[in-house]
N, CA, C and O atoms as CSV, one atom per row, in Angstrom:
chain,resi,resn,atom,element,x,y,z
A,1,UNK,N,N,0.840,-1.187,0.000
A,1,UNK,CA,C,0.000,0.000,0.000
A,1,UNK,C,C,0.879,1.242,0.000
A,1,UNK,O,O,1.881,1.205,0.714
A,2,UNK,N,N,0.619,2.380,-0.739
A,2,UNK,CA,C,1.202,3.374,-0.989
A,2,UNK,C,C,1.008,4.184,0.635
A,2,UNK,O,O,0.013,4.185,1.360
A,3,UNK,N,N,2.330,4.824,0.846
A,3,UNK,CA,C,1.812,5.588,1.833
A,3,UNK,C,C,1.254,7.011,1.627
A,3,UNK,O,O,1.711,7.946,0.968
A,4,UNK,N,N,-0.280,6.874,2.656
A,4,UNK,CA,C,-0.714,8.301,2.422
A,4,UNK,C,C,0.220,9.642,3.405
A,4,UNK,O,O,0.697,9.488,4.529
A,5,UNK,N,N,0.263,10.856,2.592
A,5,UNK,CA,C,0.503,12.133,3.332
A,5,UNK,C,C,0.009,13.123,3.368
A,5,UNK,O,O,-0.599,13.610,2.414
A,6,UNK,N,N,0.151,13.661,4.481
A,6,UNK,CA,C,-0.589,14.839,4.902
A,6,UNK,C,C,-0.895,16.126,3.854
A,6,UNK,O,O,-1.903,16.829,3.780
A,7,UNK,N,N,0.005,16.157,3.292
A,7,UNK,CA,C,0.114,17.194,2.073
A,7,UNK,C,C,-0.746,16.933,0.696
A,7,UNK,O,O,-0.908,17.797,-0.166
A,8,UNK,N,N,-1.308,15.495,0.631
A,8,UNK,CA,C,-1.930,14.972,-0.474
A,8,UNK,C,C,-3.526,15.283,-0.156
A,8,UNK,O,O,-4.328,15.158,-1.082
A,9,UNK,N,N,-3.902,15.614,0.917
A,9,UNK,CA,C,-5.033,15.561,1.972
A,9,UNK,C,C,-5.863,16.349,1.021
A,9,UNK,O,O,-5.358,17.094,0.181
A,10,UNK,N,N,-7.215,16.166,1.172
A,10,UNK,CA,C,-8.243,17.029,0.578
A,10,UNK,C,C,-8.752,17.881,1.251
A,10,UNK,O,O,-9.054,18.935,0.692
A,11,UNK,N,N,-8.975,17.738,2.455
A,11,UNK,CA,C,-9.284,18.536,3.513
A,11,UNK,C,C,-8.455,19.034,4.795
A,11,UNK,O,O,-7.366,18.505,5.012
A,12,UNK,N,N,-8.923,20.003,5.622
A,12,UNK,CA,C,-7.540,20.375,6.242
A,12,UNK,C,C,-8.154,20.398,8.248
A,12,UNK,O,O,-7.576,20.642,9.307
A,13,UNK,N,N,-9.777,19.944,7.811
A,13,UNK,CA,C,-10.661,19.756,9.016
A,13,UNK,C,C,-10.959,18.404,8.896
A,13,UNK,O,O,-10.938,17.886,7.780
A,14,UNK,N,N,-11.282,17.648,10.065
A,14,UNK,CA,C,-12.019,16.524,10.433
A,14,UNK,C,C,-13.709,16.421,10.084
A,14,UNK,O,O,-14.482,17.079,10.780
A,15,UNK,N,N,-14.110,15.758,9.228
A,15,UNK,CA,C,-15.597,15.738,8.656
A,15,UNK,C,C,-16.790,15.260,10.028
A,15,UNK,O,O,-18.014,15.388,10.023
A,16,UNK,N,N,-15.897,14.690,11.114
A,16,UNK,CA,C,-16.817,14.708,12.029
A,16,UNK,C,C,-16.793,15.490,13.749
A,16,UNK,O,O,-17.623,15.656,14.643
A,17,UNK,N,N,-15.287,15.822,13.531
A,17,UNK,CA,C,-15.413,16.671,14.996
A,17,UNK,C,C,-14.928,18.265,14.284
A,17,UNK,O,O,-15.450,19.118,15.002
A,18,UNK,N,N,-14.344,18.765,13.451
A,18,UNK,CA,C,-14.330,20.015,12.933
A,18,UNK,C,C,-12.618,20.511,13.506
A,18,UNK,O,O,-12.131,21.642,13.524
A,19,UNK,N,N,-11.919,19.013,13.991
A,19,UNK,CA,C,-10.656,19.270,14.540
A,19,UNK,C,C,-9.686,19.171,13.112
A,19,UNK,O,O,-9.936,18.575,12.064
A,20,UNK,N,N,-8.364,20.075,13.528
A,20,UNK,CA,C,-7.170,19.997,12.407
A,20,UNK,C,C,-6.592,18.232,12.302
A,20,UNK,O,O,-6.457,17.451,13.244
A,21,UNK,N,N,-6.366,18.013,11.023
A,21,UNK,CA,C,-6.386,16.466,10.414
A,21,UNK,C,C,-4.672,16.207,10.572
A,21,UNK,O,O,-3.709,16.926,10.306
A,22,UNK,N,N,-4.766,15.131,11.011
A,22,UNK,CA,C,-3.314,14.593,11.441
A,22,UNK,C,C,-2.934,13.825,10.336
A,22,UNK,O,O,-3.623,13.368,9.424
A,23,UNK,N,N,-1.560,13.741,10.586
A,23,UNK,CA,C,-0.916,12.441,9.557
A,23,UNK,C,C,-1.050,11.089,9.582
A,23,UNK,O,O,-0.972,10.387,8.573
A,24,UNK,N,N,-1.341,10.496,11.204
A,24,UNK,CA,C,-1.242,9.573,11.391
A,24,UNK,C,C,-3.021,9.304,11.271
A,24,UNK,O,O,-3.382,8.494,12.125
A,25,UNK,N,N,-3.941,9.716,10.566
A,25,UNK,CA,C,-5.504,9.275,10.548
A,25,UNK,C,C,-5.945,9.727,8.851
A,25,UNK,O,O,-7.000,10.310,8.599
A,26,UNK,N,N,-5.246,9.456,8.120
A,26,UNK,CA,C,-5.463,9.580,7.246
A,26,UNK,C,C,-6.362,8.556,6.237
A,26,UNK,O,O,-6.244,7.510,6.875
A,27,UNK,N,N,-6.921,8.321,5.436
A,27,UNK,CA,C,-7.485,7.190,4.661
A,27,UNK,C,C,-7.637,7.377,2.990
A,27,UNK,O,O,-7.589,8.499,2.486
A,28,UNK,N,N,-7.812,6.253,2.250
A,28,UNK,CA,C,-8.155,6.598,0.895
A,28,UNK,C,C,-9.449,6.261,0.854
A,28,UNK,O,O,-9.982,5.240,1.289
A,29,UNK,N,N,-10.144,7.606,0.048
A,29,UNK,CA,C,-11.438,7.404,-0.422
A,29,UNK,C,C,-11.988,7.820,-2.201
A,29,UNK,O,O,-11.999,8.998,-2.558
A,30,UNK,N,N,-12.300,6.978,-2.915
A,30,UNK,CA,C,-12.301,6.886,-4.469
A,30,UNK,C,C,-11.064,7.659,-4.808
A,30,UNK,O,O,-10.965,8.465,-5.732
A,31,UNK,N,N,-10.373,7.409,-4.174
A,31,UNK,CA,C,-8.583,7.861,-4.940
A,31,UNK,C,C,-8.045,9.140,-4.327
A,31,UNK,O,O,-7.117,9.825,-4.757
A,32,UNK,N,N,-8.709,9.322,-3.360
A,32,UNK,CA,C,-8.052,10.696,-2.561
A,32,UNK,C,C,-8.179,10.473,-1.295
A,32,UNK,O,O,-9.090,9.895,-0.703
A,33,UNK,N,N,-6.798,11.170,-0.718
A,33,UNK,CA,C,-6.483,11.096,0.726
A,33,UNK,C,C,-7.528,12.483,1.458
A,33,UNK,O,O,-7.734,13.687,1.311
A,34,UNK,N,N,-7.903,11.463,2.196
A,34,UNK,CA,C,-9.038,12.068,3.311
A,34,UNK,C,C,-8.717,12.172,4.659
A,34,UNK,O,O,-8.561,11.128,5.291
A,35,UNK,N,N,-8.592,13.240,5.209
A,35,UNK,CA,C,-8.025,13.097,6.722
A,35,UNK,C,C,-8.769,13.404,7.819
A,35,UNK,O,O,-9.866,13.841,7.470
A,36,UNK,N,N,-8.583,13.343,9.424
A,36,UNK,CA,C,-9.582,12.964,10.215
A,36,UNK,C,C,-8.730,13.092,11.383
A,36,UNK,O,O,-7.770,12.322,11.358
A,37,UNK,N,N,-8.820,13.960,12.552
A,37,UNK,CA,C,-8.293,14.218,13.909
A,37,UNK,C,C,-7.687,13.388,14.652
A,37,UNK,O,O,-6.877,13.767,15.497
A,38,UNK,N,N,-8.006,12.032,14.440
A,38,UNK,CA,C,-7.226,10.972,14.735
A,38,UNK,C,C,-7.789,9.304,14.201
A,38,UNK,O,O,-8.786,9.280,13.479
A,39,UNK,N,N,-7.289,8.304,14.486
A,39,UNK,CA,C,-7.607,7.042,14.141
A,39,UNK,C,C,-9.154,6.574,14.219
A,39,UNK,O,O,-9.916,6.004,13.439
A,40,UNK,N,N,-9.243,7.030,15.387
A,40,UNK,CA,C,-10.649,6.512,15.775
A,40,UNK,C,C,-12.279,7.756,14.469
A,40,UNK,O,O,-13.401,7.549,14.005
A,41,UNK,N,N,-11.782,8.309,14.486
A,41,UNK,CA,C,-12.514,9.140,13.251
A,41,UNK,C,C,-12.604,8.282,12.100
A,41,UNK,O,O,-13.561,7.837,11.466
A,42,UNK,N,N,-10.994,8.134,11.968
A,42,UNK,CA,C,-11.012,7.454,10.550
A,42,UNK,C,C,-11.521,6.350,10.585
A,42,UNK,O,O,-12.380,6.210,9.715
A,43,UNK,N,N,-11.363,5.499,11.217
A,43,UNK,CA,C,-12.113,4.280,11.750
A,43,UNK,C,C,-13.745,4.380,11.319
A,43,UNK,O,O,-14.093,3.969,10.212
A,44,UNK,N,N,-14.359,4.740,11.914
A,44,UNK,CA,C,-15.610,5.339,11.684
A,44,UNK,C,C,-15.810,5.793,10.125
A,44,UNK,O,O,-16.761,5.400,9.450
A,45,UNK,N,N,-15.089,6.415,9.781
A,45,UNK,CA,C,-15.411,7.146,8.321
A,45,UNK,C,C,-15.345,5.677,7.596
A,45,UNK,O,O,-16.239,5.322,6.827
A,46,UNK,N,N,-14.296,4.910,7.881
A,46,UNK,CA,C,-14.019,3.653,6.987
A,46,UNK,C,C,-14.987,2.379,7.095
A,46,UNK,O,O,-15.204,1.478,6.285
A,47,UNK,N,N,-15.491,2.619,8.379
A,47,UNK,CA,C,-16.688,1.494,8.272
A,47,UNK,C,C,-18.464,1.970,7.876
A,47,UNK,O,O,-19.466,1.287,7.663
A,48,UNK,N,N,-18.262,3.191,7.907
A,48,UNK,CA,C,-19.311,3.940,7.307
A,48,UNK,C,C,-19.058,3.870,5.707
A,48,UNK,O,O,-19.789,3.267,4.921
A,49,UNK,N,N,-18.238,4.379,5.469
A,49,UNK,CA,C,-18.533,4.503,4.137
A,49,UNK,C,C,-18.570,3.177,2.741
A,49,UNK,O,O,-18.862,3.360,1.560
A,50,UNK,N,N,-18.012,1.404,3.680
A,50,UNK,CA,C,-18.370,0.461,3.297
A,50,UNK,C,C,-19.561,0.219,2.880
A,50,UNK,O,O,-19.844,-0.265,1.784
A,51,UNK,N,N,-20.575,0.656,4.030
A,51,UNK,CA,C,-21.896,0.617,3.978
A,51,UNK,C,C,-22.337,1.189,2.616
A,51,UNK,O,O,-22.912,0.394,1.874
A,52,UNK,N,N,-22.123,2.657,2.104
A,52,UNK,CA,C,-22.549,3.227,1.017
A,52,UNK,C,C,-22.063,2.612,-0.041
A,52,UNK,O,O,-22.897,1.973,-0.683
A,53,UNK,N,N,-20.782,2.598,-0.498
A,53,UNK,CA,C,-20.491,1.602,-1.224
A,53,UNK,C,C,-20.741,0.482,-1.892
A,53,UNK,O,O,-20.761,0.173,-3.083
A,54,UNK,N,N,-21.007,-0.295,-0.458
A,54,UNK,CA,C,-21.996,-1.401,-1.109
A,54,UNK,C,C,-23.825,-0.896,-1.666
A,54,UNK,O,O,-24.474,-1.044,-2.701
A,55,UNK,N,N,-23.976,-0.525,-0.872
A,55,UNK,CA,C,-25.083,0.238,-0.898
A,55,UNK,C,C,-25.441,0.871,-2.895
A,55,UNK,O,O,-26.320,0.454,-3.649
A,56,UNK,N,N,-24.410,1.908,-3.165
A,56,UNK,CA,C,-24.087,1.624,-4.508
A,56,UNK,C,C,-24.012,0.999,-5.298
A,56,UNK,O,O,-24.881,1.000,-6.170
A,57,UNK,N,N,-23.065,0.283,-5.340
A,57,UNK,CA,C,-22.774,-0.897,-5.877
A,57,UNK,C,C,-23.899,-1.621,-6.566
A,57,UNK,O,O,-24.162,-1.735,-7.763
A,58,UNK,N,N,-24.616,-2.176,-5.259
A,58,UNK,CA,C,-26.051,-3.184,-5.343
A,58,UNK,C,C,-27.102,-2.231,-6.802
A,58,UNK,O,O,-27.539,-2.469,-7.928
A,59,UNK,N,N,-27.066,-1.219,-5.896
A,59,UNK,CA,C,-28.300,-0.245,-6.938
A,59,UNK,C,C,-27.825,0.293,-8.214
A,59,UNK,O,O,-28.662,0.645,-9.045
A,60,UNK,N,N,-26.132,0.432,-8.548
A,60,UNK,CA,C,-26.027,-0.326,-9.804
A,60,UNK,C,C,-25.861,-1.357,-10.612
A,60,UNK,O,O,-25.841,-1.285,-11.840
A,61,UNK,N,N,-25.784,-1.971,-10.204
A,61,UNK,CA,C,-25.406,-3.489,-10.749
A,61,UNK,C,C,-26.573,-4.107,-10.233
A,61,UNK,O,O,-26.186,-4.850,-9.330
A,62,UNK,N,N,-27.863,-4.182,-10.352
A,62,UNK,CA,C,-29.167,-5.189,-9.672
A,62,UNK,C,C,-28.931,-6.673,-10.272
A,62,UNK,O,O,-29.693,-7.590,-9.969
C-alpha cells in the first residue's frame, strides 16, 4: 500500500469533529487522501462509508 501524506489531503478539518487532520488518521477514499483528527474518526469514516459503497454498488449493478 502506498503511503498516504498529509500534504496529499483534501481537507484540512475533520468531517466529524471540525478538529485539524493529522498524519497519522489519514485514509483513501475513491482515490483521494481524506483526513480525520485521529484514528478513531477514521475508523468510523471507513466502516461507514463500506456501507454506502456497497449500498451503490447493489443499486447499480441489480
Amino acid at each position: 500500500m502506498t503511503e498516504l501524506k498529509l500534504e496529499d489531503c483534501i481537507n484540512e478539518t475533520c468531517p466529524w469533529s471540525g478538529e485539524k487532520v493529522r498524519s497519522d488518521s489519514l485514509t483513501l477514499y475513491r482515490g483521494k487522501t481524506v483526513g480525520f483528527c485521529n484514528p478513531g474518526c477514521r475508523d468510523k469514516f471507513e466502516k461507514a462509508s463500506k456501507h454506502f459503497e456497497f449500498a451503490i454498488n447493489a443499486a447499480e449493478n441489480p
